[in-house]
C-alpha positions in Angstrom: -15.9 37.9 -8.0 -15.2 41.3 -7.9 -12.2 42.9 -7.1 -10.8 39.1 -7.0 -7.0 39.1 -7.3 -5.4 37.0 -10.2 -4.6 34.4 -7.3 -7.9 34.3 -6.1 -9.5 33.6 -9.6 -6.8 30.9 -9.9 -8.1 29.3 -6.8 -11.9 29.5 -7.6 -11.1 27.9 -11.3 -9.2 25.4 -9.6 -11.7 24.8 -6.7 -14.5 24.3 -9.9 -12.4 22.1 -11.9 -11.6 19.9 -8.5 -15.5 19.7 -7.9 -15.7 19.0 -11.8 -13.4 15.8 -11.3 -15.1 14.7 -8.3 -18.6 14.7 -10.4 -16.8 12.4 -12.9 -15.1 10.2 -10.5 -18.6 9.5 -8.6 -20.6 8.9 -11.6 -17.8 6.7 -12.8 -17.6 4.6 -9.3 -21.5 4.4 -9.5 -21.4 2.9 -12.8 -19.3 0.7 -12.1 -20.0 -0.3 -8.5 -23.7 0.0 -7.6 -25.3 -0.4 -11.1 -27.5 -3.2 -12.0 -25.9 -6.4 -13.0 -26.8 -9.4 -14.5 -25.8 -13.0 -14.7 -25.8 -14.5 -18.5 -26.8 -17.0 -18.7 -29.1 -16.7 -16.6 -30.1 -20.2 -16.4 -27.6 -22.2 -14.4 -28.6 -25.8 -17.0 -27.6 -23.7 -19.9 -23.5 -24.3 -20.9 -22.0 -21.4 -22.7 -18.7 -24.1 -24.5 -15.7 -22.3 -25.4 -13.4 -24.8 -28.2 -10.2 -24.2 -28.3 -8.0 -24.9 -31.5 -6.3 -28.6 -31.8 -2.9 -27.0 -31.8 -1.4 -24.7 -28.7 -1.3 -21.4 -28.8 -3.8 -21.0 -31.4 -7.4 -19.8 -31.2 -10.5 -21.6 -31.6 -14.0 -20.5 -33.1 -15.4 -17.3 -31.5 -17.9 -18.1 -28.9 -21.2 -15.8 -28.2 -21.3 -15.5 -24.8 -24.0 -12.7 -24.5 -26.4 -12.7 -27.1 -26.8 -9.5 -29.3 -30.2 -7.4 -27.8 -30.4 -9.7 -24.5 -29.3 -6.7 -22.0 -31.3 -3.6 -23.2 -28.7 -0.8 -21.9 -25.3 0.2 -21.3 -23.1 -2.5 -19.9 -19.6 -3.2 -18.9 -18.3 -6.9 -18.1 -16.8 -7.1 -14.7 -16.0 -10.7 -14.3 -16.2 -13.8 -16.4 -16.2 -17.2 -14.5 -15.6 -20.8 -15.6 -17.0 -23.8 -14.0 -17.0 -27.7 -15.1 -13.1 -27.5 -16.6 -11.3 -30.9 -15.9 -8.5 -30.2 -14.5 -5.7 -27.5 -14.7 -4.9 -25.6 -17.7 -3.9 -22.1 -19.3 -6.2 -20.4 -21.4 -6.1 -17.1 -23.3 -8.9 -15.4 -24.5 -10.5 -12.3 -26.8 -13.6 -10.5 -25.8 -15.2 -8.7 -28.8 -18.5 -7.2 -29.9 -19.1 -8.9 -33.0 -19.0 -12.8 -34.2 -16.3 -12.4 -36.4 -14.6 -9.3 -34.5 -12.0 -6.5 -36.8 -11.2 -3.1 -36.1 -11.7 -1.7 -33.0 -14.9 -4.5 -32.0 -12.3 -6.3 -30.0 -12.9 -5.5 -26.1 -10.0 -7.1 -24.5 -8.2 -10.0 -23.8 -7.0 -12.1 -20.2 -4.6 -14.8 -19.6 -5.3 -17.4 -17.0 -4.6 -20.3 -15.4 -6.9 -22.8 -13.7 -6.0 -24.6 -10.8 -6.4 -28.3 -10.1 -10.6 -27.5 -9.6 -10.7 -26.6 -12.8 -12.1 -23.2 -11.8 -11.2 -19.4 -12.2 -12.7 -16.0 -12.0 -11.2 -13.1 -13.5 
């Protein structure tokens, strides 16, 4: 960029850092959007039963919902469904990456409420 005014540069650094964000934003959207997904558990006669605790407002047993090793790369969860609830009901509930989750291994948490189906999707 010879004989560039300061301006100029500013604009060019600028122009890079926009196209910089753009690559991150696309690879982002791609990952999130168009990569592969997967259905767990796969087979639709297997029951994945989350207990919750006798007394409200208190949590039950951790649940594995994905097994460890079962999806061999990179993942993100982008929706969690329930089927076969009687009836309608609140729920809260902790996603984690270990059976017995501390630190920073828990991934999140949702409140919900099912309607009279007995059905959500978050």
């Amino acid at each position: 960029m010879g004989g560039a005014t300061s301006h100029t540069r500013k604009d060019y650094k600028t122009l890079v850092e926009i196209d910089d964000l753009h690559s991150e934003l696309t690879s982002d959207w791609y990952s999130t959007s168009l990569s592969r997904t997967r259905v767990v558990p796969q087979d639709i006669s297997t029951t994945i039963t989350l207990t919750p605790d006798a007394a409200a407002n208190t949590f039950g047993a951790w649940t594995e919902v994905i097994p460890a090793n079962l999806i061999p790369f990179d993942y993100t969860i982008h929706s969690f469904q329930t089927e076969g609830v009687g009836g309608a009901d609140s729920f809260f509930i902790q996603f984690a990456i270990n059976a017995v989750p501390a630190g920073n291994q828990y991934l999140g948490e949702k409140r919900f409420t099912l309607g009279a189906a007995g059905r959500a999707r978050l």
